[in-house]
N, C-alpha and C positions, 0 to 999 in steps of 0.2 A: 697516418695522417694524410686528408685530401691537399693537392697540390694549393688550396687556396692557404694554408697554414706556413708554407716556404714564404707567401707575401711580405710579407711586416719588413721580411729579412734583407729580400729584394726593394722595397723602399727603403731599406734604410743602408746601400752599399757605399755611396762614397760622400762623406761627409767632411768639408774641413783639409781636405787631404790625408784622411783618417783621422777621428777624431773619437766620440764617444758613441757607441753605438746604437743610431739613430733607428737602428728596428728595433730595439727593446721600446723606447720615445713611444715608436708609433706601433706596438704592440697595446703599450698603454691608454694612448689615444682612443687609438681603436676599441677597447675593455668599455672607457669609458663613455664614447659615444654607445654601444652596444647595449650597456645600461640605461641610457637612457632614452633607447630607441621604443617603441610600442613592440610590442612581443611580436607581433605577427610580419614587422620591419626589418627586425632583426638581423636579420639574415641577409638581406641587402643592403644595410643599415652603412655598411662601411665600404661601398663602391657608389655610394649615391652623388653624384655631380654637386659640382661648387655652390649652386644656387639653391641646392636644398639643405645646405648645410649654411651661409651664410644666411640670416636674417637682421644684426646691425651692423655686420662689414660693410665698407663700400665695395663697387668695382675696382675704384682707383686705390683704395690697400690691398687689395686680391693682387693688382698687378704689381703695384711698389713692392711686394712680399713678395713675390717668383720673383721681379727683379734681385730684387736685394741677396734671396738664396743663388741664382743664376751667377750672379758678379763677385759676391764676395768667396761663397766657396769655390767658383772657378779663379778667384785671382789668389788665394792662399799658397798657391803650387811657388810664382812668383814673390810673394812675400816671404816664403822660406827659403827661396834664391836671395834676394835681396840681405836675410837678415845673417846668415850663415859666412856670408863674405868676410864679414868682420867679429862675430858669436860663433862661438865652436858652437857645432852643431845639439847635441844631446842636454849642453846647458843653457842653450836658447830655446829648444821645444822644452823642457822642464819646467823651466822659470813662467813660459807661454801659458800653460797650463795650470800651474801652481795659480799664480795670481786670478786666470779666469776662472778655477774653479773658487778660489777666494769671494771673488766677486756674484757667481751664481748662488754660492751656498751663502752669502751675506742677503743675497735677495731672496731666496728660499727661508730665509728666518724670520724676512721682514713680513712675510705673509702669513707666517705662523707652520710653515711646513718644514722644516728643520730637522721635526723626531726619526731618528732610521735605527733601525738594528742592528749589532755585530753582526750577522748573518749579510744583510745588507753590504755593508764595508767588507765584508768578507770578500762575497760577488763582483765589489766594484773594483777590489785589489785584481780578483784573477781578469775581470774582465780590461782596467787598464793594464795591466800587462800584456795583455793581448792585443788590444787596439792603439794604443798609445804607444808602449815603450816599444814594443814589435812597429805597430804600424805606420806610425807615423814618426817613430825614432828611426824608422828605413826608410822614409820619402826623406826625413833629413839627410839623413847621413846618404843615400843615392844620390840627389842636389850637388852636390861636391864630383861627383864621376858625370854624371846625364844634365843635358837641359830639364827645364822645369815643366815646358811641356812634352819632352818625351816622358818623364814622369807622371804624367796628369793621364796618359793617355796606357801605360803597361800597369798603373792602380784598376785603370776602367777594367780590368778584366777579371776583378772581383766576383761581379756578379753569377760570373761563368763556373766560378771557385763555389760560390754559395749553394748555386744546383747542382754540381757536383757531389759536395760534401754532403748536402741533403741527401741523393739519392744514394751514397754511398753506407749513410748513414741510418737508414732504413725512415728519413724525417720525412720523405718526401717520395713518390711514386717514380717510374723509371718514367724519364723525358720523352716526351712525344716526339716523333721524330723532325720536327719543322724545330724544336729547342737544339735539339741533336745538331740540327744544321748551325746553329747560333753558336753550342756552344764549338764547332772545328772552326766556323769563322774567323770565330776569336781568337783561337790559340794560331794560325794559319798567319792572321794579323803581325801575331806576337814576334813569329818567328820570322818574318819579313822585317821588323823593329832589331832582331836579334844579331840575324845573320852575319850584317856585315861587323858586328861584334867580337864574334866568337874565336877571334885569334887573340883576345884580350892584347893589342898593341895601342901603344897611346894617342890619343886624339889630342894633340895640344897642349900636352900635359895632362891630361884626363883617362881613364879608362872606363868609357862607356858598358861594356862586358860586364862588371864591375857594381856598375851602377843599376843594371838590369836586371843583374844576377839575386843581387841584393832585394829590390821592388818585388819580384816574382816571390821569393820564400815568405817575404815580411807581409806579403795581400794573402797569403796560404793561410797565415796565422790568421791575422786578422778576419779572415774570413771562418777561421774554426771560432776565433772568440765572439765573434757576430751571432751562428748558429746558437754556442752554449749563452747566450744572453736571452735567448726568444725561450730558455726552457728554465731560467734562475729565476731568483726573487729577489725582486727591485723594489727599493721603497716606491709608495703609492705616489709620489709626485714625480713627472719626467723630469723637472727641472733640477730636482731634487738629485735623481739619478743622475741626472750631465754630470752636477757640481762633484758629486762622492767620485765619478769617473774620473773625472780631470783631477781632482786634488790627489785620486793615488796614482795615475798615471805619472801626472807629475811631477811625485817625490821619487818614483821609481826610474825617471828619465832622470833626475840629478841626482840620485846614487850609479847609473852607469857614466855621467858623467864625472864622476868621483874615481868610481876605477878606474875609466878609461885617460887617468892624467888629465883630461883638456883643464881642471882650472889652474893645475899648476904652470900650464903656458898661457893663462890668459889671463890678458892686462885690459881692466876698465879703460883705459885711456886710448887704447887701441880700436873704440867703436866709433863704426863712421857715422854719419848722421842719419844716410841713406840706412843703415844697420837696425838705427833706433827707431827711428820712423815705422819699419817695415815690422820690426817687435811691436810696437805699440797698436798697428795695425791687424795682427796676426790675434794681439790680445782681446781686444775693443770689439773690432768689427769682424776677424774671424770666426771667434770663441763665442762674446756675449751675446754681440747684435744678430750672427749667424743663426746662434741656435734656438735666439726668441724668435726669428722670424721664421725660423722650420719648424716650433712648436706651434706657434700660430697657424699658419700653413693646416697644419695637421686637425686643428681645432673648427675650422672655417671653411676650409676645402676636400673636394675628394682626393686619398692617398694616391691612387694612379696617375693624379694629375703632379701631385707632389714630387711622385718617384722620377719624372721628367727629368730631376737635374741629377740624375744619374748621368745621364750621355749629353747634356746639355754646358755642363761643365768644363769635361775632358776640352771642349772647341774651344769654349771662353780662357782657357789655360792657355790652348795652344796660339790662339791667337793674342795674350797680353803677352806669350813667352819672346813672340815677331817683333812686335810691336814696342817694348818697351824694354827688353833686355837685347835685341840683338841676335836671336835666337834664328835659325837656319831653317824654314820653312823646306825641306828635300822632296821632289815626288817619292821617295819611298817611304818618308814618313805620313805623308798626305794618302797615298795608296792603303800603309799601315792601320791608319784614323780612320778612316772611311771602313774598313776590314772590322776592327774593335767596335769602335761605337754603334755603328751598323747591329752587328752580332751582339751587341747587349740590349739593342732597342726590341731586336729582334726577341731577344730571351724574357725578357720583364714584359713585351706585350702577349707571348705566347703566353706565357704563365698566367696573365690577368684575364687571359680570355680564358681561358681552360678555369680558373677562377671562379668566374662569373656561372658553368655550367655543372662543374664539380663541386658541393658546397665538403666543406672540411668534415672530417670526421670529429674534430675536435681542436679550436684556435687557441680558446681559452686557458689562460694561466693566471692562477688567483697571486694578486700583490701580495707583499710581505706586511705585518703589520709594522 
């Protein structure tokens, strides 16, 4: 497969603080602009600029919609600090999800797109376990060890995981060497975040080591279950696909919260309000409003423009982590961020240019009925 086929995957790395995975979304997206493009478009059909894909969007919802992906899935990092304080962690991302995927597959029925196959739920179980109960069950439970933008910013190097695994994987061609550079950046980054870690002693009560340690394995997974979601079979509607994701994700984060004791220590009464807020927030405007507006997004705009809050995030994390929790802006994590983001921007623009002159050998993967 040409390097344009690794795309979909690289738009869709960090969603929500891991969330459902947003390159299958815009695999489908993309399917379905592609049908409907003029044969001889085709092919260009799904790198074509904003303005040729909007015809009744405005400007001002082009931009309210990057805002809205920019801010909320940059402040998620934050509201799972926030809600964790007082929610054991595994039964607050659960419950997060459970009800959002509630509420998506309630609005997937209202439309009449509901019907999915065992086969379907099959996909969506392996694949929340991989993005959910792995990925974003580890930004939780990491939260508790690390700040939320040191976390926002050791997820950013997903995408670095995604081209790797491709090319390990025979999905994707060996990296050009200017990616090559992107991806030692990144890991060069990682390990300046790491260093002063690595004797695993306590920060404050915390071990940062710890919290690292944990982020690195749980973005590995995440980023194997991202890969096998671009080659499964997804019910024909994204939305549809979010909702089955989060509802098994979600049962699968409150059965590890089952084993892992937290509801035997935890008392409803013991939630602060700063706690519920930031759950209701996480639910609402992380989960629903997030992922209408990156489905929209995908409907009305070009994907490379989309993929933007890939690296565009990681800063909006680190700067609400300063700004509203207290969080210790260090030049070595500032040196770190600029190393990461940098090297991802670097990776996902290399890949869309080599993209644009390599056409794929083969994108296409037919929905499930």
């Amino acid at each position: 497969m040409g390097s344009a086929g690794i795309l979909p995957a690289l738009f869709g790395m960090l969603p929500d603080s891991f969330g459902p995975p947003v390159a299958a979304i815009a695999m489908q997206e993309g399917r379905r602009q592609h049908a409907r493009a003029p044969q001889g478009a085709q092919n260009l059909n799904f790198m074509t600029d904003c303005r040729h894909f909007m015809t009744a969007p405005t400007r001002i919802r082009i931009i309210v919609a990057f805002a809205a992906l920019y801010l909320i899935w940059g402040s998620t990092f934050l509201g799972i600090r926030f809600a964790i304080e007082t929610i054991p962690p595994f039964l607050m991302a659960g419950a997060r999800f459970l009800i959002a995927g509630v509420i998506m597959y309630s609005i997937a029925l209202s439309q009449g797109i509901g019907k999915s196959s065992w086969a379907n739920w099959r996909t969506s179980l392996i694949i929340g376990a991989c993005l959910l109960l792995a990925g974003n069950g580890g930004v939780t439970i990491s939260e508790q060890y690390i700040d939320s933008g040191l976390a926002a910013l050791i997820v950013a190097v997903v995408p670095i995981y995604i081209v790797i695994l491709g090319w390990a994987s025979g999905m994707t061609p060996r990296p050009v060497p200017i990616v090559w550079l992107g991806l030692v950046g990144g890991f060069v980054g990682v390990g300046v975040l790491l260093g002063p870690a690595l004797s695993f002693s306590s920060n404050g009560g915390r071990h940062p080591a710890i919290g690292m340690s944990i982020l690195l394995v749980t973005s590995f997974i995440w980023s194997a279950g991202s890969l096998y979601s671009r080659t499964a079979k997804h019910a024909a509607s994204p939305f549809l696909t979010a909702a089955q994701q989060m509802l098994c994700g979600g049962l699968l984060l409150l059965l590890a919260s089952f084993a892992t004791g937290e509801t035997r220590h935890f008392h409803p009464n013991s939630m602060s309000i700063l706690s519920l807020a930031s759950f209701a927030y996480l639910v609402l405007i992380g989960a629903v409003i997030g992922y209408t507006a990156y489905i929209w997004l995908l409907r009305h705009c070009d994907p490379a423009k989309v993929a933007t809050y890939a690296y565009v995030n990681p800063i909006v994390a680190v700067l609400l982590g300063a700004a509203f929790a207290g969080e210790t802006l260090t030049m070595r994590t500032l040196v770190a961020g600029v190393l990461i983001i940098g090297s991802v921007a670097l990776v996902i623009t290399a890949q869309q240019l080599r993209a644009r002159t390599e056409p794929a050998i083969s994108t296409a993967i037919e929905p499930a009925d």
